[in-house]
C-alpha positions as CSV (number, residue, x, y, z in Angstrom):
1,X,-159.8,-107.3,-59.8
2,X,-162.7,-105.0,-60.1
3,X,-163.3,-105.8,-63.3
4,X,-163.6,-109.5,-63.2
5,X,-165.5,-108.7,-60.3
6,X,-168.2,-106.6,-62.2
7,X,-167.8,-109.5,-65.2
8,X,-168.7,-112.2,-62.2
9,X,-172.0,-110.3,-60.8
10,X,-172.9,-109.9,-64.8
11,X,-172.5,-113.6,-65.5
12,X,-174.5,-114.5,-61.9
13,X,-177.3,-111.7,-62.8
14,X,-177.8,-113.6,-66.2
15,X,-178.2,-117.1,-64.4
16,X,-180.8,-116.1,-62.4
17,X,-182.2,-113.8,-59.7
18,X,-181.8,-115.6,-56.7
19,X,-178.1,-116.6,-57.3
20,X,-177.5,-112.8,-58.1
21,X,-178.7,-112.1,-54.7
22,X,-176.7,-114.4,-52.7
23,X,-173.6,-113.2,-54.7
24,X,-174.8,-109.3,-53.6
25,X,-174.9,-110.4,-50.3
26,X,-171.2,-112.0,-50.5
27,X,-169.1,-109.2,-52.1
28,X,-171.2,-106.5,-49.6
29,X,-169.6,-108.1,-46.7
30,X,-166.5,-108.8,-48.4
31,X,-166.0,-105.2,-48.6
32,X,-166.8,-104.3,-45.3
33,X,-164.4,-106.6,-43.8
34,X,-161.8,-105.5,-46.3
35,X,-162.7,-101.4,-45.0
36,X,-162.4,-102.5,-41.4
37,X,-159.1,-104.3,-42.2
38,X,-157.5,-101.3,-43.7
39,X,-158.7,-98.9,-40.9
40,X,-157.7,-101.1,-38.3
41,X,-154.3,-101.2,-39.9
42,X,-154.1,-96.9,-40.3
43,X,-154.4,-97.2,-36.3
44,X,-151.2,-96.8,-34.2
45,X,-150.9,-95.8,-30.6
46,X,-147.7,-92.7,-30.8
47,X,-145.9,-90.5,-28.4
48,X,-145.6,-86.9,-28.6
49,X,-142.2,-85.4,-26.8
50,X,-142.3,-81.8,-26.6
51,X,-139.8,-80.3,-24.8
52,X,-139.1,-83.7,-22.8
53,X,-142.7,-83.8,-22.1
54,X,-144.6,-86.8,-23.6
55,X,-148.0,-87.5,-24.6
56,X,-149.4,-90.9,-25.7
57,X,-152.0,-90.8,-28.1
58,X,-154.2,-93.2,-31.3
59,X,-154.1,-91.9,-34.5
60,X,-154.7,-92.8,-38.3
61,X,-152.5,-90.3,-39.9
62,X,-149.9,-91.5,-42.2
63,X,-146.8,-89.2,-41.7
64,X,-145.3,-86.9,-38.8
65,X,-146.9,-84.2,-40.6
66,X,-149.8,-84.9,-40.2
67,X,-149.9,-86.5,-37.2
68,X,-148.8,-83.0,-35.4
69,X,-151.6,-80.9,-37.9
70,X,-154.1,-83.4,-35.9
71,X,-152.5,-82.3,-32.7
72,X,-152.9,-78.6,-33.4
73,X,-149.2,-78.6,-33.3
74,X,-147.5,-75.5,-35.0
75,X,-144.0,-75.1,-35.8
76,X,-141.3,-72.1,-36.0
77,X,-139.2,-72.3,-38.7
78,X,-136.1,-73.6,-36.5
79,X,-137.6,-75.9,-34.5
80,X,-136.7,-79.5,-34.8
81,X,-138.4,-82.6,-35.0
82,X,-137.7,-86.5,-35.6
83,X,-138.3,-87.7,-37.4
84,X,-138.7,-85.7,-40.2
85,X,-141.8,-84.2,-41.2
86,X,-141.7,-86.3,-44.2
87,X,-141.5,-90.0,-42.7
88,X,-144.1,-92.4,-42.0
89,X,-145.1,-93.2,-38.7
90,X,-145.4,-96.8,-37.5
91,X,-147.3,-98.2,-34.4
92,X,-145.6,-97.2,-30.9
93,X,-143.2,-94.9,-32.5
94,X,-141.8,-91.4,-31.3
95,X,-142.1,-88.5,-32.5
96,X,-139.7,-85.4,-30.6
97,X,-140.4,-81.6,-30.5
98,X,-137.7,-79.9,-29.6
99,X,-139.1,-75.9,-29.7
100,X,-136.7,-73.2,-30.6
101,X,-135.1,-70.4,-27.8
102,X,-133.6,-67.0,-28.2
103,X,-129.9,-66.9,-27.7
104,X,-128.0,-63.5,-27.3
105,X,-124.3,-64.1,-29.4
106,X,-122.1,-61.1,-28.4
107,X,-119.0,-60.5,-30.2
108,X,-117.1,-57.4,-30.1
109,X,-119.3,-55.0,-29.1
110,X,-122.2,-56.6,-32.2
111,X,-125.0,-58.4,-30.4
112,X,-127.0,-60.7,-32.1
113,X,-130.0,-62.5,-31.2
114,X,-131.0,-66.3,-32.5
115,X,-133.8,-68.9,-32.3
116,X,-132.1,-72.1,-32.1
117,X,-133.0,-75.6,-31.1
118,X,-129.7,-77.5,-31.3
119,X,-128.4,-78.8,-27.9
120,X,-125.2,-77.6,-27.6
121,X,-123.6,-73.7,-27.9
122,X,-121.1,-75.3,-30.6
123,X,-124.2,-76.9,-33.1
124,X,-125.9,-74.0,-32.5
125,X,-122.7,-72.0,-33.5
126,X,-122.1,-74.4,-37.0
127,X,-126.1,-74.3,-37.4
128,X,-126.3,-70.3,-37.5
129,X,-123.1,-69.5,-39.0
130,X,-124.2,-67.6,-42.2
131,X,-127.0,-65.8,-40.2
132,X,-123.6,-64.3,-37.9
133,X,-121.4,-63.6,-40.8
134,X,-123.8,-61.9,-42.2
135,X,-124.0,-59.7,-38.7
136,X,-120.3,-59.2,-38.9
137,X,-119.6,-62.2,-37.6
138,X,-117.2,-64.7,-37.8
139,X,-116.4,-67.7,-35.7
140,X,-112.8,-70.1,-35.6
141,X,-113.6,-72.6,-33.1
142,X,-110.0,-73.9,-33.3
143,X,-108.7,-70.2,-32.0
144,X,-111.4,-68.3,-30.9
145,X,-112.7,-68.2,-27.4
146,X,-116.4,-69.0,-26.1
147,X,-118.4,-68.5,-23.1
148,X,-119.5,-70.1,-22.0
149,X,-118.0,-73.5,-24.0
150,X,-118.8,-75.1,-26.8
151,X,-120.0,-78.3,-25.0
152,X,-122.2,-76.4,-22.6
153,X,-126.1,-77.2,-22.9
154,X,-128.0,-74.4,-24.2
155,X,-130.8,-73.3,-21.9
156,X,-133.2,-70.5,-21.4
157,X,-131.5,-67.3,-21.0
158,X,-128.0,-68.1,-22.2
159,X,-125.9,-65.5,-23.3
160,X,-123.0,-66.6,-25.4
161,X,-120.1,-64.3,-25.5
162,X,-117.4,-64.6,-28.3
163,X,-114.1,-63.6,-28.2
164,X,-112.0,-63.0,-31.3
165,X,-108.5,-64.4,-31.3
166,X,-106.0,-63.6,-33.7
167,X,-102.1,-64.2,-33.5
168,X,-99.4,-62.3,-35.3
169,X,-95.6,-62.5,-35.7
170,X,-93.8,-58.7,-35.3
171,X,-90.2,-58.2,-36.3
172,X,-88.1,-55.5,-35.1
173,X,-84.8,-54.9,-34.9
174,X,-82.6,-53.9,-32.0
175,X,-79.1,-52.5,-31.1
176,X,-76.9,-55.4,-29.0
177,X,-74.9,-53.2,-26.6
178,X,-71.6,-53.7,-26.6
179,X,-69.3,-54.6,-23.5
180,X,-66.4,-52.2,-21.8
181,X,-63.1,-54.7,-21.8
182,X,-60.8,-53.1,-18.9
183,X,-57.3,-53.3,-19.6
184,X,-55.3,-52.9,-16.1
185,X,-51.7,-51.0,-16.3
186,X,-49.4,-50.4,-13.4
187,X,-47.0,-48.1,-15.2
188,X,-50.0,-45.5,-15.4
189,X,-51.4,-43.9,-12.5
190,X,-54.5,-44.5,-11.3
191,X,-56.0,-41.3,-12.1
192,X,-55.6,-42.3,-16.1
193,X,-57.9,-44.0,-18.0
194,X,-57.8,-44.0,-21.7
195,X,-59.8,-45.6,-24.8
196,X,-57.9,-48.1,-26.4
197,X,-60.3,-49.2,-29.2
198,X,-63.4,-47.9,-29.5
199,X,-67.0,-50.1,-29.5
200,X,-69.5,-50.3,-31.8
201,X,-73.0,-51.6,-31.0
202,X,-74.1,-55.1,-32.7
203,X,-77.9,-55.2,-34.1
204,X,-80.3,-58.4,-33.9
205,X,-83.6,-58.7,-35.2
206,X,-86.5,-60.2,-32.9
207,X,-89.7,-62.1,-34.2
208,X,-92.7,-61.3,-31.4
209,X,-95.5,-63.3,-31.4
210,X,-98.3,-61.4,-30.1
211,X,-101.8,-62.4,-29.1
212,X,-104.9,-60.3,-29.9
213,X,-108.2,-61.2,-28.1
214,X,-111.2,-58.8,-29.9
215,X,-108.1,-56.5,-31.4
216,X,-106.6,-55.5,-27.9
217,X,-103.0,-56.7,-27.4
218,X,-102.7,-59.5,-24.5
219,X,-99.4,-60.7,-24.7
220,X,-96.2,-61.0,-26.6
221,X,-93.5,-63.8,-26.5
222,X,-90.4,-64.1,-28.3
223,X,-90.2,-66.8,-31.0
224,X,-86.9,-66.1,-32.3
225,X,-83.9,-64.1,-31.9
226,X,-81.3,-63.9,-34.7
227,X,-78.2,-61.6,-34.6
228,X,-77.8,-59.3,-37.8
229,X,-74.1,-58.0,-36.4
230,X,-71.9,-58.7,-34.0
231,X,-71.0,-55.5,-31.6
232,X,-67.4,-54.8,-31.0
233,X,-66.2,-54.3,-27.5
234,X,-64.9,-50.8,-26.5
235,X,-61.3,-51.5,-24.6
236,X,-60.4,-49.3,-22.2
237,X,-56.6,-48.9,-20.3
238,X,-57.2,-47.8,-17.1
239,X,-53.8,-47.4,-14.4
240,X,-53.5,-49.2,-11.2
241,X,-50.0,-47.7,-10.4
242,X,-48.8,-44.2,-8.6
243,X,-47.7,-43.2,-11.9
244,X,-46.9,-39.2,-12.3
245,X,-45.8,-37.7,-15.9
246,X,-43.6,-34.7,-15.2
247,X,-43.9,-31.6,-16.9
248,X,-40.6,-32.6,-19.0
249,X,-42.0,-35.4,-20.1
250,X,-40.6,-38.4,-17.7
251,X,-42.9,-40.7,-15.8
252,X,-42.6,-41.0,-12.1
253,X,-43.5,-43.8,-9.6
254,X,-44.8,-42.4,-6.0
255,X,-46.1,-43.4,-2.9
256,X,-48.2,-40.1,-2.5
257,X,-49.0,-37.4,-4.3
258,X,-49.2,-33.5,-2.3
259,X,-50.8,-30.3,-3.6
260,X,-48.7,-28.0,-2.1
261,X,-47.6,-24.6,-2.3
262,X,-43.6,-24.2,-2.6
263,X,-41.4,-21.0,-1.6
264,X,-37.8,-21.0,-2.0
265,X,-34.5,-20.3,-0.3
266,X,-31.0,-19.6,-0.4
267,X,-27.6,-19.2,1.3
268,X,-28.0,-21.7,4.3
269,X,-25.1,-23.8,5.5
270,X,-26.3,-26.5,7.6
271,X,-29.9,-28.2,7.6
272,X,-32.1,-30.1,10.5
273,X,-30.8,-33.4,9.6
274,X,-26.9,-32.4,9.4
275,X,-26.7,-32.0,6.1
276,X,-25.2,-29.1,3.6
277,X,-27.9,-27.8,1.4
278,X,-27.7,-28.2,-2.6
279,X,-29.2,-27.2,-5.2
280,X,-28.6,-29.9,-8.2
281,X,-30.1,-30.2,-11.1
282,X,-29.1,-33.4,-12.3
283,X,-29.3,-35.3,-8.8
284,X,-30.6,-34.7,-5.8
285,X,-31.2,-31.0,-4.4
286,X,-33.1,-30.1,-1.1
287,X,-36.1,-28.8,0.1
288,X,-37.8,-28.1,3.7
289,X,-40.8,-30.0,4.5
290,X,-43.5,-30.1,7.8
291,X,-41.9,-33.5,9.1
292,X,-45.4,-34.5,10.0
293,X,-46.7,-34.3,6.4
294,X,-43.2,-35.9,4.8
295,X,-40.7,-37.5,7.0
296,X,-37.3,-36.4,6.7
297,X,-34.8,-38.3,4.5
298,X,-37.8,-39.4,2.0
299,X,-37.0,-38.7,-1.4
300,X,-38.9,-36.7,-3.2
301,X,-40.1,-34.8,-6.7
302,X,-41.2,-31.5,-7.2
303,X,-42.7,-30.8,-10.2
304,X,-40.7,-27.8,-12.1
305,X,-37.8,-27.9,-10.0
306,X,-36.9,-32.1,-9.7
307,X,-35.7,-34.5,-7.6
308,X,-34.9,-33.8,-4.1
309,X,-34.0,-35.2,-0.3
310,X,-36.3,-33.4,2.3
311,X,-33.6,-32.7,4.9
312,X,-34.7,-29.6,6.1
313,X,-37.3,-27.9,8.0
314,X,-38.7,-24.6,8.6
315,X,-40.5,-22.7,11.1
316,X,-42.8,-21.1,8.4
317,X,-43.2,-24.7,6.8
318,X,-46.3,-26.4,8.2
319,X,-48.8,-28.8,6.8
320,X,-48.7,-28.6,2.7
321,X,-45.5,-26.1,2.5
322,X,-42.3,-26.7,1.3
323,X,-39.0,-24.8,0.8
324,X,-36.9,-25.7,-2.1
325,X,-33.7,-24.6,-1.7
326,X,-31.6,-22.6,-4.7
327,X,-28.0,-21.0,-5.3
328,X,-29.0,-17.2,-5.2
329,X,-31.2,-15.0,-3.6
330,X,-32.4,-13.9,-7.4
331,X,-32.9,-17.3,-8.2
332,X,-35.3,-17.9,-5.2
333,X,-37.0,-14.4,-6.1
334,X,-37.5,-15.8,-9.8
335,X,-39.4,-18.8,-8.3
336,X,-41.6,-16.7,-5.8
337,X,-44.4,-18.5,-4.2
338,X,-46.4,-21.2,-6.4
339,X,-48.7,-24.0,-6.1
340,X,-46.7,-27.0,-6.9
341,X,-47.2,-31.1,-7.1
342,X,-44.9,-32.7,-4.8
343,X,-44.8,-36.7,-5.4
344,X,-43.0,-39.1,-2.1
345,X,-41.1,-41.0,-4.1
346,X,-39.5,-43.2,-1.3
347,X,-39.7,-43.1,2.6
348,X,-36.4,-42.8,4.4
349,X,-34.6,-46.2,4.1
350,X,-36.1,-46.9,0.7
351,X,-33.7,-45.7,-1.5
């Protein structure tokens, strides 16, 4: 355009002055309306938001850039602005400062201090996550812990405290004790109890899963149990009768069993209850006995010298005496005085 323009004024110039002069005149005011134009377009009325605080103001700059150099506007490296610093700005358009704060992050026991300008402790988190690793940091906002939380708006003087969570599974193994089976038998006495088989423990193996917050131990569940081997019960026979082994061998049923100490005599005719005193080893013999201890007519055993009726008594026999009775006076001086077990076998008029 500005050359056919400069090939015009030639072509007027060479027709004459006074033409050449009007045309001067023209393209003079031409331009100066086209200047005015273009400025009045470069103006725009803007807003300023720093901080939530606005500012309306003209300018002719072109971009956000230079539109906050004209404001004497300076920026830290992590404050933010939109739009970028880059774009153009158009008429009525605004532009928003938001300035960056210190944040403390403590993690533990590391404490590290930011300048952010995101809203919110999580983009702040994502937005400074290489500057925390590189601190010994590391974040997992799926598992780890934040206060306060991720959502919260950050504000002047936050402290943001991170908490490492870390879960792991533990396996041990541990002995299943096994149970004592009682076996009842009433042809033992009650004073035997005897191991029948013997019991082994089992062994089961349990999978923890514990929960570490910063490396400290907070709790432990069980996930799974699963049993290795099966323990074998220990059976035990234990008696429920009055059931006395003799020191031949034989096992005898009683009603009560007396520690008592036994003296012997001989040569007696008649006894308290009418009878004639024997001494047989293959049946029944007799003894003496303190009525009030074993009634008269009970049948009874004496260990080491039989079965016996107690049809006797004895002015010398009281409480847990007795007097077993024997052919000869050698015989009863054989036996002496001894400490014997004497079992009631049956009450008078039970046998």
């Amino acid at each position: 355009m500005v050359e056919k323009l400069g090939q015009f004024v030639k072509e007027s110039f060479s027709n004459g002055p006074t033409k050449a002069k009007i045309i001067i005149g023209t393209i003079a005011m031409t331009v100066v309306v086209v200047t005015a134009v273009t400025i009045m377009s470069m103006r725009k009325t803007l807003v300023l938001s720093i901080d939530g605080k606005e500012e309306t103001f003209v300018t002719y700059k072109g971009t956000v850039k230079d539109v906050l150099q004209e404001r004497g506007v300076e920026l830290a490296s992590k404050d933010k602005v939109q739009p970028s610093l880059e774009s153009k700005v158009s008429e009525k358009e605004t532009i928003k400062l938001k300035t960056a704060i210190p944040v403390e992050i403590k993690s533990n026991g590391i404490k590290v201090q930011v300048q952010t300008a995101e809203d919110t402790i999580e983009n702040m988190l994502v937005a400074e996550e290489t500057t925390l690793k590189e601190q010994g940091i590391e974040f997992n906002k799926d598992v780890d812990e934040v206060l306060p939380s991720l959502d919260s708006k950050i504000e002047g003087g936050v402290s943001v405290q991170l908490v490492k969570v870390e879960t792991k599974d533990l396996v041990e193994k541990q002995a299943i004790n096994f149970d004592t089976i009682v076996e009842k038998d009433a042809n033992l006495d009650i004073s035997v109890q005897k191991v029948k088989s013997e019991g082994n423990n089992g062994e089961k193996e349990i999978t923890y899963q514990i929960i570490y917050k910063d490396g400290v131990e907070v709790s432990r569940n069980v996930r799974s149990t699963k049993t290795i081997l099966e323990p074998q019960n220990e059976i035990v026979v234990k008696g429920t009768g009055q059931v006395y082994a003799s020191r031949g061998g034989d096992t005898i049923n009683y009603k009560k069993k007396l520690n008592c100490t036994a003296t012997a005599y001989s040569n007696h005719s008649n006894t308290a209850t009418g009878r004639t005193p024997v001494r047989n080893k293959g049946g029944l013999s007799t003894i003496a006995v303190d009525p009030s201890v074993i009634p008269l007519g009970s049948k009874v055993y004496v260990d080491g010298y039989g079965y016996a009726i107690a049809a006797d008594t004895g002015g010398a026999i009281r409480g847990d005496k007795v007097d077993i009775y024997l052919n000869s006076s050698s015989e009863c001086n054989e036996w002496g005085r001894r400490s014997v077990n004497v079992l009631l076998v049956a009450n008078p008029g039970e046998w």
